[in-house]
C-alpha positions as CSV (number, residue, x, y, z in Angstrom):
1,X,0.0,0.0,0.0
2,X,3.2,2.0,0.0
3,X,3.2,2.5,3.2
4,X,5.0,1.3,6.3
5,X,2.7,-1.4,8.7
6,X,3.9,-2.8,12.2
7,X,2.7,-4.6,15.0
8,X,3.1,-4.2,19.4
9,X,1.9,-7.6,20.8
10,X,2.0,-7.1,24.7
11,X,0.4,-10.6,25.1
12,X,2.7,-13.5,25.9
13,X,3.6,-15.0,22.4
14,X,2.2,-18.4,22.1
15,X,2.7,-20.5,18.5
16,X,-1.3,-19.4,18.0
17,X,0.2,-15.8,18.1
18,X,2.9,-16.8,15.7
19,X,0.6,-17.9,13.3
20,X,-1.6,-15.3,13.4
21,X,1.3,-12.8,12.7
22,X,1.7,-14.7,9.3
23,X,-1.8,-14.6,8.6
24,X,-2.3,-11.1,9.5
25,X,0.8,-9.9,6.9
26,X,-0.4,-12.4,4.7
27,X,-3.9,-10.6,4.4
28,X,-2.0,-7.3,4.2
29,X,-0.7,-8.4,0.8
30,X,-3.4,-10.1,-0.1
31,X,-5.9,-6.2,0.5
32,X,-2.3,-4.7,-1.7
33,X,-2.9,-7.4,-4.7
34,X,-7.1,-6.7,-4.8
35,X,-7.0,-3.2,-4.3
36,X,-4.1,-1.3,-5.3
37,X,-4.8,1.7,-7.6
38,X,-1.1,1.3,-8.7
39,X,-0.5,-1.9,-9.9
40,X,-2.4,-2.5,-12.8
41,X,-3.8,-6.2,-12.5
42,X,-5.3,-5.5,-9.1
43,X,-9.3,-6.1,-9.4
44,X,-10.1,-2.8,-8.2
45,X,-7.4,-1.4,-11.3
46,X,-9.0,-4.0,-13.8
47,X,-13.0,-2.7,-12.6
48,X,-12.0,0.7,-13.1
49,X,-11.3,0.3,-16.3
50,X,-13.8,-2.1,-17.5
51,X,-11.7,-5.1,-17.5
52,X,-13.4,-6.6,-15.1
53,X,-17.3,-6.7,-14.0
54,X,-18.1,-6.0,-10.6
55,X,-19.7,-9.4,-10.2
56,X,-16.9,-11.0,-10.9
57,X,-14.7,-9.5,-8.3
58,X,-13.7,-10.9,-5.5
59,X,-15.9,-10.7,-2.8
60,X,-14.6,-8.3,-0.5
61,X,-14.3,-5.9,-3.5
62,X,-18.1,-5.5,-3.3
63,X,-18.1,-5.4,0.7
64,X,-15.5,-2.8,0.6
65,X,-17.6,-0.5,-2.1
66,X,-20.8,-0.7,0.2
67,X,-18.7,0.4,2.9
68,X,-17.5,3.4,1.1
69,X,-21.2,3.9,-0.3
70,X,-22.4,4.3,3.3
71,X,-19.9,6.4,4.4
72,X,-20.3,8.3,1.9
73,X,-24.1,8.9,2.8
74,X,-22.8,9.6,6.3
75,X,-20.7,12.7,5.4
76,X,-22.8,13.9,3.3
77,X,-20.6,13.0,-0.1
78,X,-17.4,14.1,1.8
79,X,-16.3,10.6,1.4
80,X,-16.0,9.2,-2.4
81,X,-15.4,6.3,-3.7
82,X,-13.4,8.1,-6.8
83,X,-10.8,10.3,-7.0
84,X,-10.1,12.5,-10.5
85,X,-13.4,10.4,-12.1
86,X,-11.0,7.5,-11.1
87,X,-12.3,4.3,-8.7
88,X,-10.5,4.7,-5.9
89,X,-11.5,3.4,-2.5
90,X,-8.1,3.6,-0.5
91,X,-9.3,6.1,1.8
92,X,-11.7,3.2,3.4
93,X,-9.1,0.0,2.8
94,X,-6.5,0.7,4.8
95,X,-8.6,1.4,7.9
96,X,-10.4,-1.6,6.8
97,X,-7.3,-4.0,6.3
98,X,-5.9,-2.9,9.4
99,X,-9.1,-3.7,11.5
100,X,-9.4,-7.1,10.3
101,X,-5.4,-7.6,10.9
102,X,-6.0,-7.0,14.7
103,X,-9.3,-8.8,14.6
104,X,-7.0,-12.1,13.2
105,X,-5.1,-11.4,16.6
106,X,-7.4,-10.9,18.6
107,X,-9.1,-14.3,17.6
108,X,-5.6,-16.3,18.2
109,X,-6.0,-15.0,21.7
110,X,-3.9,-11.6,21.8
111,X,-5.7,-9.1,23.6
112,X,-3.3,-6.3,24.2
113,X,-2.3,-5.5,20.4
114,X,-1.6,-2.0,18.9
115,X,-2.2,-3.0,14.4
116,X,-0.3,0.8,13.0
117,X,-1.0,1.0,9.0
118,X,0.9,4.3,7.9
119,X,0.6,6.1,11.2
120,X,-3.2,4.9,11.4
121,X,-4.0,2.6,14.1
122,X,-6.1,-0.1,15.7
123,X,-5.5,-0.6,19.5
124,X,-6.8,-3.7,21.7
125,X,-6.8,-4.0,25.4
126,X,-4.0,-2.2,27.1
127,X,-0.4,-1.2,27.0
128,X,0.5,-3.4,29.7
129,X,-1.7,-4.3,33.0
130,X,-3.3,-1.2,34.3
131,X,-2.5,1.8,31.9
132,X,-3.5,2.6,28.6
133,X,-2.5,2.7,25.1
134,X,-0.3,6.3,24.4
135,X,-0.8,7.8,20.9
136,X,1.5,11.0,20.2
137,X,-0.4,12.9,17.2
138,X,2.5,14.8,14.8
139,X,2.3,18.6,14.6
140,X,1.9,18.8,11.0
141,X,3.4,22.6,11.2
142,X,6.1,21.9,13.5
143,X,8.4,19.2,12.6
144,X,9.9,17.2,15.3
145,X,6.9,17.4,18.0
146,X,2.9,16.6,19.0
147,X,0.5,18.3,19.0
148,X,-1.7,16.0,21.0
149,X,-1.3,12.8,22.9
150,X,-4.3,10.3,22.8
151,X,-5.1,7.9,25.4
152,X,-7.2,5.1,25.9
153,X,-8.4,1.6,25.6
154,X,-9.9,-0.5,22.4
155,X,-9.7,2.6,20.3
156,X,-9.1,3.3,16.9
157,X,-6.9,6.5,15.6
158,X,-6.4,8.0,12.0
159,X,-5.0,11.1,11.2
160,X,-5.2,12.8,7.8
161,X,-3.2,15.9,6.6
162,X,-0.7,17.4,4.6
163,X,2.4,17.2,6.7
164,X,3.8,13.7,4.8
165,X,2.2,14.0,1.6
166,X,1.2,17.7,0.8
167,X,-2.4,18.5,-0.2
168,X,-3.3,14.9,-1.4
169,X,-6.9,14.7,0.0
170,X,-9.4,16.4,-2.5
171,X,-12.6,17.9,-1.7
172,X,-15.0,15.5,-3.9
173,X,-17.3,18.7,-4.5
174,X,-15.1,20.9,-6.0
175,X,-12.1,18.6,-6.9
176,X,-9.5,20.9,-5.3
177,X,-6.9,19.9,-3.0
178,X,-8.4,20.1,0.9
179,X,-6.2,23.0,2.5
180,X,-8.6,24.6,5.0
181,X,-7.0,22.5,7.8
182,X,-3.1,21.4,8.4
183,X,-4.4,18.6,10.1
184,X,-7.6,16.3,11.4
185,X,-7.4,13.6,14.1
186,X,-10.3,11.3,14.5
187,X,-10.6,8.3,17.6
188,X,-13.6,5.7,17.6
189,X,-13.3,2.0,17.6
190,X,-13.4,1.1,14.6
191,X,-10.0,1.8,12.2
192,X,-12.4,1.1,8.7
193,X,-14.6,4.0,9.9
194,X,-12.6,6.4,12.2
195,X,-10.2,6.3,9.2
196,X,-12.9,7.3,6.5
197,X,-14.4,9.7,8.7
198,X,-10.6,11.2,9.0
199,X,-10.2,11.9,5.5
200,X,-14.0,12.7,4.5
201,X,-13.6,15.9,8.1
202,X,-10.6,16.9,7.2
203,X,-11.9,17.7,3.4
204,X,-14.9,19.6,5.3
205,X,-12.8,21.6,6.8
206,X,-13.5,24.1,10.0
207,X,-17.7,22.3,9.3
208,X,-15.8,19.4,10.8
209,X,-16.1,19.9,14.1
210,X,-19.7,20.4,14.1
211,X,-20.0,17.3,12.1
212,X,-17.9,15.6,14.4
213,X,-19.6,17.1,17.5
214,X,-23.0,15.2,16.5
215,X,-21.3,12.0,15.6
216,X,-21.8,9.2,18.0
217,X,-18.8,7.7,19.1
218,X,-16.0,9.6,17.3
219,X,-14.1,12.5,18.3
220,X,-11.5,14.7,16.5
221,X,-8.7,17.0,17.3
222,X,-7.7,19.7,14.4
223,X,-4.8,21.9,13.4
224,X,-5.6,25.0,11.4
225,X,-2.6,26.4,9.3
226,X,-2.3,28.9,11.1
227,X,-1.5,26.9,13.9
228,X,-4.4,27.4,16.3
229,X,-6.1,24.1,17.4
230,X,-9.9,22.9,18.2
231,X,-11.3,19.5,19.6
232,X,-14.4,18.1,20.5
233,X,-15.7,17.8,23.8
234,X,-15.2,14.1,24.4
235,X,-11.3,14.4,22.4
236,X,-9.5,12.0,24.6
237,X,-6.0,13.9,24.3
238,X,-4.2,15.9,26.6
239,X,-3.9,19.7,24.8
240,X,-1.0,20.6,24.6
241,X,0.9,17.1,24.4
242,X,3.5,16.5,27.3
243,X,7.4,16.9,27.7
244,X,9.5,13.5,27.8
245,X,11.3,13.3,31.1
246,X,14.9,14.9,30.0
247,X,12.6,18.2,28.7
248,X,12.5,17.0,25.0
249,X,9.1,17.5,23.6
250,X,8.2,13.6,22.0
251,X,8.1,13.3,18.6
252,X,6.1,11.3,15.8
253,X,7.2,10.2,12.5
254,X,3.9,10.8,10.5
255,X,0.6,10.9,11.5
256,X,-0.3,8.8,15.1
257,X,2.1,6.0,16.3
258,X,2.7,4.6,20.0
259,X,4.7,6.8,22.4
């Protein structure tokens, strides 16, 4: 997906474990070969060019395209399922993929997993016995620190932005880059969702966080480029993020990952 996955297993590692490991980068591949816009014998390549009907795609091509359907009727059309006229439903896989990676875990019996697809991530149980998963959020206008630190339990975290990638998210309406915010943060439980939702608020822009506010379950931090900051009520981040111990502020490669 040309991007970078990993995986924390706090659980004792049993051979169950093991396997599950295996079967959880094998699926990863597996989402790459079926849906990758970039390689051109993928199915989702083939249907968007007619090579291929819809019916005859594997199935979780057509589960992945009512996903992005409904989402799409849930912002509103701030979600699409095309990008430039072109099929395109990577803004729901990866979430998706990495859901069902930690759900391949969970099932093998490890319950204190943290699943991070590309700085998007799918946490289960705890960090270790007692205290919750720690999720530094990048400053996408300040290079080197947070600008938020998440914290919880069986959450889900997705960032979207233009720090990494420039202005790469388009607003469906209008086809222009999205630019009105430097950054979006959304937490829920669910990765496929929470990481839609990411991308389809942080094309709204500022209407976001209203948006957000009446969404059950999910809760956003922004950054605005000018560098000013708004969260919803329920954010569960600390605002602004912490120091590290020896007075460093603590950094984050891209997007979310475990501090």
């Amino acid at each position: 997906m040309g991007t970078v996955f990993s995986f924390d297993v706090r659980d004792d590692r049993t051979a169950a474990i093991e396997s599950a490991l295996c079967a959880a980068v094998a699926w990863l591949h597996h989402v790459d070969a079926v849906f990758s816009t970039y390689r051109p014998d993928s199915a989702v390549s083939r249907l968007a060019r007619g090579a291929l009907r819809l019916a005859d795609c594997p199935a979780e091509v057509r589960d992945v395209l009512a996903l992005c359907e409904r989402v799409g009727r849930t912002t509103d059309g701030w979600f699409s399922v095309t990008a430039r006229g072109t099929l395109d439903p990577t803004g729901l896989v990866k979430g998706w993929a990495v859901e069902r990676a930690g759900q391949l875990l969970r099932a093998a019996g490890a319950h204190h997993t943290c699943v991070n697809g590309g700085g998007d991530l799918q946490l289960s149980g705890e960090a270790a016995p007692g205290l919750p998963w720690r999720i530094g959020v990048a400053h996408p206008l300040r290079p080197s620190t947070l600008c938020t630190v998440v914290t919880g339990r069986d959450l889900a975290v997705a960032t979207s932005g233009t720090a990494e990638r420039g202005p790469h998210v388009l607003d469906p309406h209008t086809g222009a880059p999205a630019t009105r915010l430097a950054s979006l943060t959304v937490v829920g439980r669910s990765l496929t969702l929470t990481d839609a939702y990411a991308t389809a608020a942080f094309a709204m822009g500022p209407d976001a966080r209203d948006w957000l506010t009446a969404l059950d379950g999910h809760e956003g931090f922004a950054v605005a480029p000018d560098g000013s900051t708004w969260h919803t009520r329920g954010f569960p981040g600390t605002v602004p993020a912490p120091r590290r111990p020896d007075g460093r502020t603590a950094t984050a490669s891209r997007g979310t990952r475990r501090i």
